[in-house]
C-alpha angles and dihedrals in degrees: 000000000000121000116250099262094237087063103036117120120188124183138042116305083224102047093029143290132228127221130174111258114242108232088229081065093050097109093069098047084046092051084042087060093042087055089057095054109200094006094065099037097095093053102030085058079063099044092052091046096047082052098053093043098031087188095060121117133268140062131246122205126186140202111216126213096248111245092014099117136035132225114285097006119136107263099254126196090250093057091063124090100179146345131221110202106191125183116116090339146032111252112174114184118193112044099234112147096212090045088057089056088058094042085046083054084052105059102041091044094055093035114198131136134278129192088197151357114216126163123096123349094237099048092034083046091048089048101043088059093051095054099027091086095053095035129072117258128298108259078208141346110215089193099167109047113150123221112218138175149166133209107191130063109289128266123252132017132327127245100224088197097064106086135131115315120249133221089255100059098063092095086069099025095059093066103042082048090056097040085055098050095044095044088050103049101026093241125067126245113302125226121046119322089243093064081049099064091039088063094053094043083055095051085048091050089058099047088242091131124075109180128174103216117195097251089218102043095026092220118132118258096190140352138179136173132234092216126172127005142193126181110311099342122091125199106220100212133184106012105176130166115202115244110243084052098058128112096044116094090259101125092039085064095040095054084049085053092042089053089044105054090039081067094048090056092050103268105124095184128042133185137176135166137227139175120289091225093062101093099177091051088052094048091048101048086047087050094054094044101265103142123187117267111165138000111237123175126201123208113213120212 
C-alpha cells in the first residue's frame, strides 16, 4: 500500500531524502525562492499562489540540509537544499545532484504525466537521466537556455505604443499568441481553442500582456507577458514580433517598453530566458541591458 502523501519519505537518508511540503510550511519555501532571485521566481510564483488559494493544485516537495533543524523547531528557508514544484510540469529549484535523485524517486513513485521540466540546466539535466529510461522520448530537449536579467531601467528608447493589452483587443491577440507558442516550441497549444482564448483574455485581465497593435490594420506588431513573479523579480514570457514587422528595431524598443512598464509596477529586476540558437532574441535582450546570469534547459514531453 502507498504511503499517505503527508508521510512519505523517498531517497536515501544519506544522500536526501524528499517530503511533501505541508502547505502550513509554504513561507519558508516561499522565503527559500525569494533567496535564489531569478532562479526561484517560476516556483516561488507557485508557492505564493498555492498560499493565497490553499486548494489550488500541485504539489511541492523539498530536500532538506541533514542535521539543520531540530525537532520541533519551525522549517526555516535555510533548512531547506532544494524544492520540486509538479502540476502539469516539473519545476526543481536548487541545483543540488543528490536532491535530484530523490526528487527522481519522487516522480516515478507518484506516476502521473508532464507535458515539460524546466529549472537549471545542471539539476533539469541530473533528473532527465534519471527518467528518461522509464519515460517516452523528449519531443525536444532545449539543453542551453540562457537566463538573463537586468536591474536597472533599460537601455535605448521606449515604444510608447506598447502598453497593456485591452479586451478588445483579444480577437487579434489570440492568434499572435498562438503563432508565438507554436513558432517557439515547434506544436501549437494544446487543449481546445476555446481554453486557449480564455488563457489570453485572462492575461489581458491582469494586465500581464503589453501589445503594440498597428493603429490602421489593428494586428499586433509585437507582445510579451510579465509571468510569473516572485518578490521583487519578474519573468518576462512570449515575446513575439510579428513577422512582417521584423528587422526594424521594433522589438529592441518594445523590450525597452516591457522593462519599463514591470518597474513601474514595483519589480525592480526582471529575467527571462530564451534558446541559445535564437540569435535575434539574444541580440536584442544584450542590446536592452539584459546580461546572462545562469544557464536553464527545458525538456519537452
Amino acid at each position: 500500500m502507498m504511503a499517505d502523501a503527508r508521510t512519505l519519505r523517498l531517497g536515501s537518508p544519506r544522500r536526501g531524502r524528499a517530503r511533501l511540503l505541508d502547505r502550513s510550511q509554504y513561507q519558508a519555501a516561499l522565503a527559500f525562492c525569494r533567496s535564489l532571485g531569478a532562479d526561484g521566481v517560476m516556483v516561488g510564483h507557485r508557492v505564493e499562489a498555492a498560499l493565497a488559494v490553499p486548494a489550488a493544485a500541485g504539489e511541492l516537495w523539498v530536500v532538506e540540509e541533514p542535521g539543520r533543524r531540530g525537532p520541533g523547531q519551525a522549517l526555516r528557508e535555510d533548512h531547506l537544499r532544494s524544492l520540486f514544484w509538479t502540476t502539469g510540469s516539473l519545476m526543481p529549484v536548487g541545483v543540488d545532484s543528490d536532491a535530484a535523485a530523490a526528487f527522481a524517486s519522487v516522480v516515478r513513485h507518484r506516476g502521473g504525466r508532464f507535458a515539460s521540466m524546466v529549472g537549471d540546466a545542471h539539476m533539469v539535466d541530473a533528473l532527465w537521466r534519471q527518467l528518461s529510461p522509464v519515460w517516452p522520448p523528449a519531443r525536444a530537449y532545449r539543453r542551453s537556455q540562457p537566463l538573463m536579467a537586468i536591474s536597472q531601467p533599460a537601455l535605448g528608447a521606449a515604444d510608447p505604443l506598447v502598453r497593456p493589452a485591452a479586451p478588445e483587443h483579444l480577437d487579434a491577440l489570440v492568434p499572435a499568441c498562438w503563432a508565438m507558442f507554436t513558432e517557439e516550441l515547434g506544436f501549437p497549444p494544446p487543449g481546445p481553442e476555446v481554453s486557449y482564448r480564455a488563457h489570453v483574455a485572462g492575461q489581458i485581465g491582469r494586465g500581464a500582456l503589453l501589445a503594440r497593435l498597428d493603429p490602421d490594420s489593428g494586428e499586433v506588431v509585437f507582445k510579451a507577458e510579465l509571468g510569473a513573479s516572485c518578490g521583487q523579480w519578474v519573468q518576462v514570457q512570449g515575446v513575439w514580433t510579428n513577422p512582417a514587422y521584423r528587422g526594424r528595431g521594433i522589438a529592441k524598443a518594445g523590450m525597452v517598453s516591457v522593462v519599463e512598464h514591470a518597474r513601474q509596477r514595483g519589480w525592480s529586476r526582471v529575467c527571462l530566458y530564451v534558446n541559445d540558437f535564437n540569435a535575434p532574441a539574444l541580440a536584442v535582450y544584450r542590446a536592452v541591458g539584459f546580461d546572462q546570469i545562469g544557464t536553464w534547459a527545458t525538456v519537452l514531453l
